[in-house]
N, C-alpha and C positions, 0 to 999 in steps of 0.2 A: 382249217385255218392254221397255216405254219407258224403265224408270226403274233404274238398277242393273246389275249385269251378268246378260248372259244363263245361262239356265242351262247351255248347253252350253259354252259355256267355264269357267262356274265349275266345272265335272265334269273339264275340262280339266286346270285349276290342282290340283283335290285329287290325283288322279291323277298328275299330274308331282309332287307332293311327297309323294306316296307311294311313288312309284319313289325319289327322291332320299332318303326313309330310309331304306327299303329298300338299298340304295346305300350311306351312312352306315353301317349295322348289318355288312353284310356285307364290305365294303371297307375302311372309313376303321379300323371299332375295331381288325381282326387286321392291317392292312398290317404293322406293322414283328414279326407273327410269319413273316411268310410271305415279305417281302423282309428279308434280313438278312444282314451281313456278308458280302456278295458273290451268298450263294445267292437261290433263290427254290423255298423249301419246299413243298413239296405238303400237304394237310391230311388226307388218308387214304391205307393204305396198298395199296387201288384204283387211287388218282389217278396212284402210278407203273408200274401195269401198261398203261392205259388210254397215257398219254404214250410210255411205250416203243413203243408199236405205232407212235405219230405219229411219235418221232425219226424210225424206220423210213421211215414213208410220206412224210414233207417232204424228206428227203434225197436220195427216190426217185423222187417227184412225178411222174406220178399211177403209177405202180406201187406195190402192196402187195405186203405181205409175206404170205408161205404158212407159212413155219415159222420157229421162233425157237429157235435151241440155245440161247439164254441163259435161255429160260422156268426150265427148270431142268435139272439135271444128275444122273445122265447121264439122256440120252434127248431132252432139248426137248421141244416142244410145235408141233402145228398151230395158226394163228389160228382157230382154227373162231368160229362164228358170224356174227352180223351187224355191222359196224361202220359204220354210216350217220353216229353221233355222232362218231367219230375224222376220218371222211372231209373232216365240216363242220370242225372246227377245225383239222385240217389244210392244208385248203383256204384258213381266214382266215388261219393262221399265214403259209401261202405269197403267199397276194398279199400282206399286210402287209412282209413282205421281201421283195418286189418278184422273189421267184424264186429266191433264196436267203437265207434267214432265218437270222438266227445263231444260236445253243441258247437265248441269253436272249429273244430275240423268241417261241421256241419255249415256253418257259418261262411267258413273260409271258401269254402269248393264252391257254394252258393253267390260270394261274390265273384269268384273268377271269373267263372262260365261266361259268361255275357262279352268279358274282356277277351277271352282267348277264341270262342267260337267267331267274334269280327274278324280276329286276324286273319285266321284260318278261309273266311269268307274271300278274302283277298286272292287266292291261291284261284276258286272259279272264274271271281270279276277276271282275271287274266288272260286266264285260258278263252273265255268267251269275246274280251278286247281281241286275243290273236287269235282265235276260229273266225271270226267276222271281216277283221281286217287284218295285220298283222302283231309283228311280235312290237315292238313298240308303243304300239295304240294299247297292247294290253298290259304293257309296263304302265305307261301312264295313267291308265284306267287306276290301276294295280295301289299306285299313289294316291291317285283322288280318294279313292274310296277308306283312304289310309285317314284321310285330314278334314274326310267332309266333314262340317257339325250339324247340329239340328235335329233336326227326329233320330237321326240315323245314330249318330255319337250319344244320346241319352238314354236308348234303349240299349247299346250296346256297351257303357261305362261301369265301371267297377262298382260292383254292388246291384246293378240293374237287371237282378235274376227274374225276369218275365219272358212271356212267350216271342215277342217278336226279334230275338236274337235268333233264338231257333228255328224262327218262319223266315229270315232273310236266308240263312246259311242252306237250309236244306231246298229253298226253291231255288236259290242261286244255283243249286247244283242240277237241280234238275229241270231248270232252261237249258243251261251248258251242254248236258249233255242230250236234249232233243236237239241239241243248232248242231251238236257232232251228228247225232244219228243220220239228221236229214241231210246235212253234207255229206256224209260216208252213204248213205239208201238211195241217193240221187244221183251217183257217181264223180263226185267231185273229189274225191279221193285219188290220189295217183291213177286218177283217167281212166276210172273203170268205169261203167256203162251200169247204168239206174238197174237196182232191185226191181226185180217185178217174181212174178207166183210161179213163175218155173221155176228160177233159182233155187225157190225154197223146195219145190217137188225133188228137184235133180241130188239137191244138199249141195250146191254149189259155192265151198267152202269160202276160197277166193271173193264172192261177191258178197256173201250173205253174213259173213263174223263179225266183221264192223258194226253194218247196223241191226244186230242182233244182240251183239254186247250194249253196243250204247243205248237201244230204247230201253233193255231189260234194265240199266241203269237208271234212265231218264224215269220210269216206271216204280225204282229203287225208292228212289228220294223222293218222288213226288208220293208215294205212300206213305212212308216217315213223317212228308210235311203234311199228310191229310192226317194222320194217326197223332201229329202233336197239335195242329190249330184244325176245327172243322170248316172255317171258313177258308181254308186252302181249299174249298170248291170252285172258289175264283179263278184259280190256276187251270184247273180242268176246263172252265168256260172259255178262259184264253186260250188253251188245247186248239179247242174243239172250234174256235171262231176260225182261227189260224188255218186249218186244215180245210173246212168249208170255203175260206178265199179263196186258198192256194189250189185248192183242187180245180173251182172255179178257174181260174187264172189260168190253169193248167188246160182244161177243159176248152177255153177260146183259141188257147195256141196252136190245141190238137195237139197236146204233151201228154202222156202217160201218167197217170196218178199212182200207181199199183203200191210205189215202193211207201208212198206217204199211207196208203191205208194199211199194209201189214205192220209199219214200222209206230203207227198210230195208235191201230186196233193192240200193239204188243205193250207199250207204252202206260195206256190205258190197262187192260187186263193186268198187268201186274202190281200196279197202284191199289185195284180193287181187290186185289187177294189177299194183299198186307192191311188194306182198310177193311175188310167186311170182316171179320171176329173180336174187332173192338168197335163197331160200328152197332150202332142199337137205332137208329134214326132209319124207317123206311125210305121217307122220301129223298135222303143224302143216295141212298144204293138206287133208288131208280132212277136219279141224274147221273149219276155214272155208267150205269146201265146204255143209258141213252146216249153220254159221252163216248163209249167205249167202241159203238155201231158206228158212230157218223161217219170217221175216217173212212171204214170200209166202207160203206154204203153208196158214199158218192164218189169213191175210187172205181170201185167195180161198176156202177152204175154208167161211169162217164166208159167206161172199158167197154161193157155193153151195146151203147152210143156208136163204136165205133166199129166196134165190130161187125156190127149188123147194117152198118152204114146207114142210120137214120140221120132225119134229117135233127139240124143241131137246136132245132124248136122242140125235140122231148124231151133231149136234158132236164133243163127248170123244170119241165111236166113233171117228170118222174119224182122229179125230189121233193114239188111241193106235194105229189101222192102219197109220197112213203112217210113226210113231215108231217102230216093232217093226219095222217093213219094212226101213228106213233101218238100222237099227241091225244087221237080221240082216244085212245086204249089206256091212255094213263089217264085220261078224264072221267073214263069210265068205271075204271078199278082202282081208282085214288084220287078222286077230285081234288081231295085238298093238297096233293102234292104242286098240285099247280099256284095252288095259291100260296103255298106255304114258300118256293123257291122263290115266287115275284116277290115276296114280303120279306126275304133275306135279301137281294139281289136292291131292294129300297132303300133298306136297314146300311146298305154299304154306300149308296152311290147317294140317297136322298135323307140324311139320319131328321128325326124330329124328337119335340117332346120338351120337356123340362131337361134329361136327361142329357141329352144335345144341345142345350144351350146353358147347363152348368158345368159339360166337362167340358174342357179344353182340346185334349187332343180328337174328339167328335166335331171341332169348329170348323167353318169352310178356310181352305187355305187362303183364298184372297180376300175375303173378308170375315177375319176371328173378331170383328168387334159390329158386325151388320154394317159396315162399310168398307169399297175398296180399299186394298192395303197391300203395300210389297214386303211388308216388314215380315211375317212370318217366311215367305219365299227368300227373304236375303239370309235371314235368320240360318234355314234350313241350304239354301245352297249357293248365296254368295253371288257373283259374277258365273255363274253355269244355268243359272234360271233367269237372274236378271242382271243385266249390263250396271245398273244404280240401284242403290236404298231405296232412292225418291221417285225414278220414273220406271214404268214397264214397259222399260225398253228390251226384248228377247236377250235373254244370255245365250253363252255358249252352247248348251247342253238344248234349247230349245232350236237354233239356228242349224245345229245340226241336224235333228229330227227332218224340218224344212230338208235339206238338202240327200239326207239318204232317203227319202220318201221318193223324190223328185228322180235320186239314180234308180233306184228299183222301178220307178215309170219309166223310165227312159230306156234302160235294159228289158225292159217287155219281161219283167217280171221275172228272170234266167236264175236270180238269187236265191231262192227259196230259204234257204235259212234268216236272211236279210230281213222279209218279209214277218217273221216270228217274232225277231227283235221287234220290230216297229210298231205290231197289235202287242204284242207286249208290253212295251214304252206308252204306248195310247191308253188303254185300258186301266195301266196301272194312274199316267196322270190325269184321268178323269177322277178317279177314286179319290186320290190327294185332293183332288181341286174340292171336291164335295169331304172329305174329312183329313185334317190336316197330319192323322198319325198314322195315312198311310206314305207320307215322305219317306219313311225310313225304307220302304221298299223302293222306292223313286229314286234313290240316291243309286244303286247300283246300273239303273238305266244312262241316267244324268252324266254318272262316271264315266260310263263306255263315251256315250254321247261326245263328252267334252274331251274326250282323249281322243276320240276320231277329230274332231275339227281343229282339234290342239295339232296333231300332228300335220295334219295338212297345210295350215297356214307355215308351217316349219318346214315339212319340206317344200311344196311350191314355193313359198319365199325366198329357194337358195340352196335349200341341203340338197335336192334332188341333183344339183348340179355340183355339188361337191360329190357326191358318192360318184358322179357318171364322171367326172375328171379322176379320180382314182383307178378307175375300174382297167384294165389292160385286157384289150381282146385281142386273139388269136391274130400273130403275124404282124403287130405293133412295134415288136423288137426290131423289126428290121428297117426300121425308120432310119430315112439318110440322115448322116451326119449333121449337115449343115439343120438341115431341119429341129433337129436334136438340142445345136448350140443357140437356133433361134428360139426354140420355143422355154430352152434355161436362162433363156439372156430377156426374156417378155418375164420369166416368174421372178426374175429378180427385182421388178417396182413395183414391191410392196405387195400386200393381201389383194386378190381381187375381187372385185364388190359383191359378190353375192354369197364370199365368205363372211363377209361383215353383217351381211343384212341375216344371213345364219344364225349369227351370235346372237346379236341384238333381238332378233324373234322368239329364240330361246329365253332370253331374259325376258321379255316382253309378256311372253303366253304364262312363264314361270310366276312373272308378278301376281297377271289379271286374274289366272287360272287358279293358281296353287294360292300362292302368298294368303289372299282374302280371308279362305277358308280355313288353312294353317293358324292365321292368328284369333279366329273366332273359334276355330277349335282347343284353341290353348284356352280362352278366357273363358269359355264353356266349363271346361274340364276339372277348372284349379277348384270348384267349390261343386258340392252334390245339391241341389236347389230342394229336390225332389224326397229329401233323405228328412226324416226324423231330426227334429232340432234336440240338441244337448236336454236344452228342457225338458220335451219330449220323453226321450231316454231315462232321464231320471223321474220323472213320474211316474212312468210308466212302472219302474220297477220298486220305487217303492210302494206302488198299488202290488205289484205282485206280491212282496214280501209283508205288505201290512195290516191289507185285506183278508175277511174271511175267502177259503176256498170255497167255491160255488158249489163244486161236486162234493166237496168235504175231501178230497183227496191230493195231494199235491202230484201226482204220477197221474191222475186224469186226462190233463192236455194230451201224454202219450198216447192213452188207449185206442184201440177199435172198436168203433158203435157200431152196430145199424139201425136201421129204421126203424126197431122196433123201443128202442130207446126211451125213455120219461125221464123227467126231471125230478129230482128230489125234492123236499121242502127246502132245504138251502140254497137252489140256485135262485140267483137274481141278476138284472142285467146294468152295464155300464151303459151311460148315453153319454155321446158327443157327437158331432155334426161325421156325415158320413166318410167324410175324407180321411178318417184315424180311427175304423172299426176294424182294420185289419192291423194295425199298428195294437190295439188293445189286444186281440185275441192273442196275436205272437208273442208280444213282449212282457204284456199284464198276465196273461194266462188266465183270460176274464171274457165273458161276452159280450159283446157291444150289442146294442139298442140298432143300428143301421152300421151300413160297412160301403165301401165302394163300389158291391154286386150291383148297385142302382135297382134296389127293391124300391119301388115308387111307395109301396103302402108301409113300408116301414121310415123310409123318408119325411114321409109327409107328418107322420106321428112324433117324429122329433122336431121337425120342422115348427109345428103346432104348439110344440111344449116351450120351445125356444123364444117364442113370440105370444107368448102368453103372459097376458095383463091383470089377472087377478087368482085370488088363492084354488078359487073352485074348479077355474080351469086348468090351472097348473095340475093337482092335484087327478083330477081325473087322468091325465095324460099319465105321470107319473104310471099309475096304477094299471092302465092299460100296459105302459110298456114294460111295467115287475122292474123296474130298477132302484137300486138302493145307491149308485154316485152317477156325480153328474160333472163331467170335466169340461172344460172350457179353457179355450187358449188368444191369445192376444190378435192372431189375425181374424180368428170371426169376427171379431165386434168389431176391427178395424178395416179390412177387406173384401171377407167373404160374406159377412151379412146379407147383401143381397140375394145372392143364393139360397139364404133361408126363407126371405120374402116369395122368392120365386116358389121352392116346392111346396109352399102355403096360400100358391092362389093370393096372394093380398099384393096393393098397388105400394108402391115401394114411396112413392112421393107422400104416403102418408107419414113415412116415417124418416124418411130425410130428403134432399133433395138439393142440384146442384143450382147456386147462382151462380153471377157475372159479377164482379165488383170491378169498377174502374181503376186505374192506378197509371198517374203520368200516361193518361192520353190513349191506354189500353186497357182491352177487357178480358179479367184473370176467374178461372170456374175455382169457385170453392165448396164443398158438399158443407151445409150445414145441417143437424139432425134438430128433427121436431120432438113436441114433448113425449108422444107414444115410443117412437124410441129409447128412449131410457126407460118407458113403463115396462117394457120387454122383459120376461124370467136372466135371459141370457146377459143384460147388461147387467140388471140388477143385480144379480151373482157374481160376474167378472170383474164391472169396474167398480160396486160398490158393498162386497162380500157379503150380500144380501143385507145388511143393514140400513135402517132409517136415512133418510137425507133429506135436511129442512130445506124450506123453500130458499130455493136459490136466484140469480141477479139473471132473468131472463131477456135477449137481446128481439124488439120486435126491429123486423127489418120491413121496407118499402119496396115492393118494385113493380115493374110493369113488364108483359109479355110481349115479345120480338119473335118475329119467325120467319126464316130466313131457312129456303130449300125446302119446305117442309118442315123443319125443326123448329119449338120453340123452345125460347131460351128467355129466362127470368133475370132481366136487370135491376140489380138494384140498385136505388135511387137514394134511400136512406134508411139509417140505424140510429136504434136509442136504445140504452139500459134503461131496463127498468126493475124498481129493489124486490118485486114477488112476481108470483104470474098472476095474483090477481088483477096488479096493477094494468099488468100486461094487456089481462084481459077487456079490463073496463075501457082502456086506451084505444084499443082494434074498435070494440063497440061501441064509441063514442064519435068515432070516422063514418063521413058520409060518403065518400068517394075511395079508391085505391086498394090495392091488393096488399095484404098482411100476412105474414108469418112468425111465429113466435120459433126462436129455434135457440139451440145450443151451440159454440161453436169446437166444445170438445167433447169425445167421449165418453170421459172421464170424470167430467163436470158437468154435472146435473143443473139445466136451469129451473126445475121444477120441482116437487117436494116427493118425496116417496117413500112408501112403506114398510117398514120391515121385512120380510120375504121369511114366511113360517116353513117349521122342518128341514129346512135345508140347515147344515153346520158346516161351514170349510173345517175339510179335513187335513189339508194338503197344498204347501205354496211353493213352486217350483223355485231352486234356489237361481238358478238363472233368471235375467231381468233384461226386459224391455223397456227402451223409451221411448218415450214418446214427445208431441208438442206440447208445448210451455213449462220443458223440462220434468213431466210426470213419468216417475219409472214404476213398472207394473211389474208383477212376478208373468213370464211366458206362459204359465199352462198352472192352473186352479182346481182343485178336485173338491168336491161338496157329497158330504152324506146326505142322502134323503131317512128322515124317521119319521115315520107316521105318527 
């Protein structure tokens, strides 16, 4: 390019100022939620189980820890699994301290990561927009994935030191480079003629170093990404599905597979040599085992096929022989690995349980509340999923799918990398669709997606005819004159129109496309949802400084256990709902009673204790679970209560329950709580610091049941105060007809009398304050000694 900049630097420039928003978005909006007031907040409550592990490991440098009493209490926990992701930021954390890092270096490095490994993500989305289509679709790509929000921006924001930063960036990199490999092993590279098993006999340097370098790469990363998440066994299934089409596909054309099974089978093998010395799971090596054949198997098989000129009826024979065969031998010498892979492979696409329907990011993407809904889909990608908020109308990144699906039919399948994208794209949006936090992995498909159909509407609209009017081909100069003056004397009226409609398409795709996401990613950003509230923060730490140590040691949190491990007479555990068990261990340097592991039988033990109505049962819970405080924060009792209902088996309308009250001609839900509700350990503690409360001005309300779709819905008809609940009660019992409820209509305000609550002492009242309705201000987070 003589004149202007070259291209590859100006792809340079967009590029670095797509990292730099990127950057911006995830850094600059939330810094002063995530540095503040001396702390440095973590943005989920992952991010301080993930960091507990490093305090450990940087402390220890390079020794790891095997077991953690502080997991939770009693009992602890093994490290099990893979920690590749902890190792690496550990490892920055320590050289950055030069060998000994102080907590806030530890801190510091633990926020970034999540911030800088997105950007950096940015650099594959590109390269894979321009391996598939070109260099613009992968600029565009390069932006989207700059400004998408949703899963993808919350996992990847300042402070969000969890595993799926690390699972986007390193499978991102190793799709890329199988869509190179299989481009460069299929000869689509500067016109060289498909890999097959000579090549590699002869060392046919010319054909064979492409895709020799790229699967060893493709092979690189996809180790890395099974050595940091084990469910990156999905990525292998998408391998191994891809490969079974394509050879298929292959195989009807009478096309050669060779180059997809060596390039497959290399792929494979070198993923498993980086996974099997941290790998301790039989049944994960004998799915990869079986991953790492298939390529070859039905490459060579189809090769066989043809060589021998059978007819194309033994193909499927042979594969469903070698398939049965393979599958009895693992039935045979490890039955339960069969079962064990369909019940991971469930756990991803079918989640259930209590479990599944109290966390959130486990919820179905179109419906997180057990009915249709596009609100999480706009949430997470704006106009690239769906066209509206309100209707499911396909967006861009769907429509597209539609249409490259349709070109690979229509090209009789010539794409083969193409084909990768699309099981790729498919596999991962069934996942999403069945749990809504695999979005973040969905967003770098969506991005390509919506940058391919972005571009096209751009160029078909117009561009393509602006570039082809610029372009000068060979022997143009010698245009006659008169020609010359005619065609200067036609460009002088004005723009002509399909430079216009250029412009305006640009602006157009920029608004629909970008703009949406841009401004839900800014509103996303300015505040951490997920992070430790201030209250929080300060509880937490003066339980650490004011409490006895459990170990008796303040350097304990540091150490290395193992298994063999007891507890002293001193330890004892914190209980709070499990959502802030990893929040207690990190910040308190204390054991929690349950944590976010989702141990269903330590759940349920809090669960129990929390909704417990008289001393005996309290008391026994207590004692099962060895704790000596009991913390409590203003959303349980206002939000999450349900949730405790739920892992307690009990029917939740016992304890509150939403009406309809009329108001000008419409009908408005409002939850009011009945009187077991306030009987509950949790309220009694929170909203009334376990102390006595006389009988209070209980409302009985009237209404009748409407059910409409299935649903019914409790109108009420009419309300009366009345001065005690006896009155209340004699009042219900004196009705001969109609449906009655005695309820409360605040948290905070007891309509019923209750009893002091023994052993428990508030120890601790957060100086931060919540309010609430009819102007009642609460301290956020309460801590209670328990004394026998």
């Amino acid at each position: 390019m003589k004149n202007g900049i070259r291209p590859q630097l100006l792809t340079v420039i967009f590029i670095a100022v797509c990292v730099l928003i990127s950057l911006i978005i995830r850094v600059g909006l939330p810094y002063n939620s995530i540095f503040k007031d001396g702390w440095i907040n973590l943005a989920s409550n992952d991010a301080y189980h993930f960091m507990r592990y490093i305090d450990i490991l940087v402390h220890n440098f390079p020794d790891a820890p095997a077991f953690d009493p502080f997991f939770m209490y009693p009992g602890g926990n093994t490290f099990g699994g893979i920690h590749f992701f902890e190792w690496m930021v550990a490892a920055i954390a320590w050289i950055i301290g030069l060998g000994s890092p102080t907590q806030h270096t530890i801190d510091a490095v633990g926020a970034y990561i999540p911030a800088v490994l997105a950007a950096l993500t940015i650099i594959p989305v590109f390269f894979i927009g321009k391996t598939l289509f070109n260099r613009w679709v992968g600029i565009m790509a390069a932006f989207l994935i700059a400004v998408l929000p949703g899963e993808f921006l919350g996992r990847t924001i300042l402070g969000g030191m969890d595993h799926p930063v690390a699972e986007i960036f390193f499978s991102t990199l190793a799709v890329l480079f199988m869509i190179l490999t299989i481009k460069a092993a299929g000869g689509k590279d500067d016109g060289q003629e498909p890999m097959t098993l000579n090549h590699l006999i002869k060392g046919d340097r010319k054909v064979i170093t492409r895709p020799l370098v790229f699967s060893a790469l493709a092979g690189l990363f996809l180790g890395i990404y099974l050595i940091t998440w084990l469910g990156a066994l999905l990525f292998v299934f998408i391998s191994a599905i891809y490969f079974i089409i394509q050879i298929v596909v292959n195989h009807i054309k009478q096309k050669p597979s060779e180059h997809l099974g060596i390039v497959g089978f290399i792929t494979i093998l070198v993923a498993l040599i980086i996974f099997l010395p941290f790998n301790s799971n039989a049944n994960l090596t004998l799915a990869m085992i079986a991953a790492l054949f298939v390529p070859v198997v039905m490459a060579f098989s189809s090769r066989f096929v043809f060589k021998w000129k059978l007819s194309p009826f033994y193909y499927p024979v042979i594969l469903i022989v070698i398939a049965g065969a393979v599958f009895g031998i693992i039935y045979a010498v490890a039955p339960a690995t069969v079962s064990t892979l369909w019940g991971y492979f469930q756990s991803v696409f079918s989640p259930g349980g209590s479990t599944a329907a109290t966390t959130m990011e486990m919820q179905p993407f179109l419906s997180p509340q057990g009915s249709f809904s596009t609100g999480v889909a706009w949430g997470n990608f704006t106009t690239s999923f769906f066209m509206t908020e309100s209707l499911a109308i396909p967006g861009f990144g769907l429509i597209s799918f539609v249409i490259l699906l349709w070109l690979y039919i229509k090209h009789r399948g010539k794409e083969e990398n193409l084909l990768l994208f699309l099981i790729w794209t498919l596999i991962i949006l069934i996942a999403t669709l069945s749990q809504r936090r695999f979005a973040y992995y969905l967003a770098i498909n969506i991005a390509v997606l919506s940058a391919y159909i972005s571009s096209q509407i751009i160029w078909l609209g117009g561009l393509r005819r602006v570039f082809t009017e610029t372009e000068t081909s060979p022997g143009t100069e010698k245009i006659e004159n008169s020609k010359v003056k005619t065609k200067k004397k036609k460009q002088n009226y004005g723009l002509p129109i399909f430079r216009v409609t250029s412009v305006l398409l640009i602006i157009v795709v920029f608004i629909l496309v970008y703009m949406f996401n841009i401004f839900k990613s800014v509103e996303t950003a300015k505040t951490a949802p997920y992070a430790p509230s201030d209250g929080w923060e300060e509880s937490l730490t003066w339980m650490r400084d004011n409490t006895p140590e459990p170990l008796g040691d303040k350097e304990a949190y540091y150490k290395i256990y193992d298994s063999s491990f007891k507890y002293p007479e001193s330890a004892y555990g914190v209980t709070a709902w499990w959502d802030y068990g990893y929040w207690i261990t990190r910040t308190a340097h204390r054991m929690p009673s349950a944590n976010p592991s989702q141990d269903p039988v330590a759940i349920k033990k809090v669960a129990n204790l929390f909704i417990s109505q008289d001393t005996a049962t309290t008391q026994k819970a207590m004692k099962e679970l060895d704790s000596s405080y009991v913390v409590l924060d203003f959303s349980l009792i206002t939000s999450k209560f349900w949730a405790v209902f739920d892992w307690a088996k009990q029917d939740q309308n016992k304890y509150f329950g939403i009406y309809y009250i009329s108001r000008e001609g419409s009908y408005y839900p409002v939850q009011l709580m009945k009187p077991d509700f306030y009987r509950t350990l949790a309220v009694r503690l929170y909203a009334f610091d376990g102390q006595a409360v006389a009988d209070g001005k209980p409302l009985v309300i009237t209404y009748e049941e409407r059910t409409s779709e299935g649903n019914i819905y409790k109108i009420v008809s009419k309300y009366e105060e009345f001065s005690s609940l006896n009155a209340a009660q004699n009042f219900i019992a004196s009705q001969t007809s109609g449906k009655y409820d005695i309820v409360g209509v605040s948290e905070f305000i007891s309509p019923v009398p209750l009893e002091a609550v023994p052993n428990f002492k508030l120890a601790y009242s957060s100086q931060y304050l919540q309010t609430y309705t009819q102007n009642i201000t609460v301290p956020d987070i309460k801590i209670f000694e328990y004394v026998e």
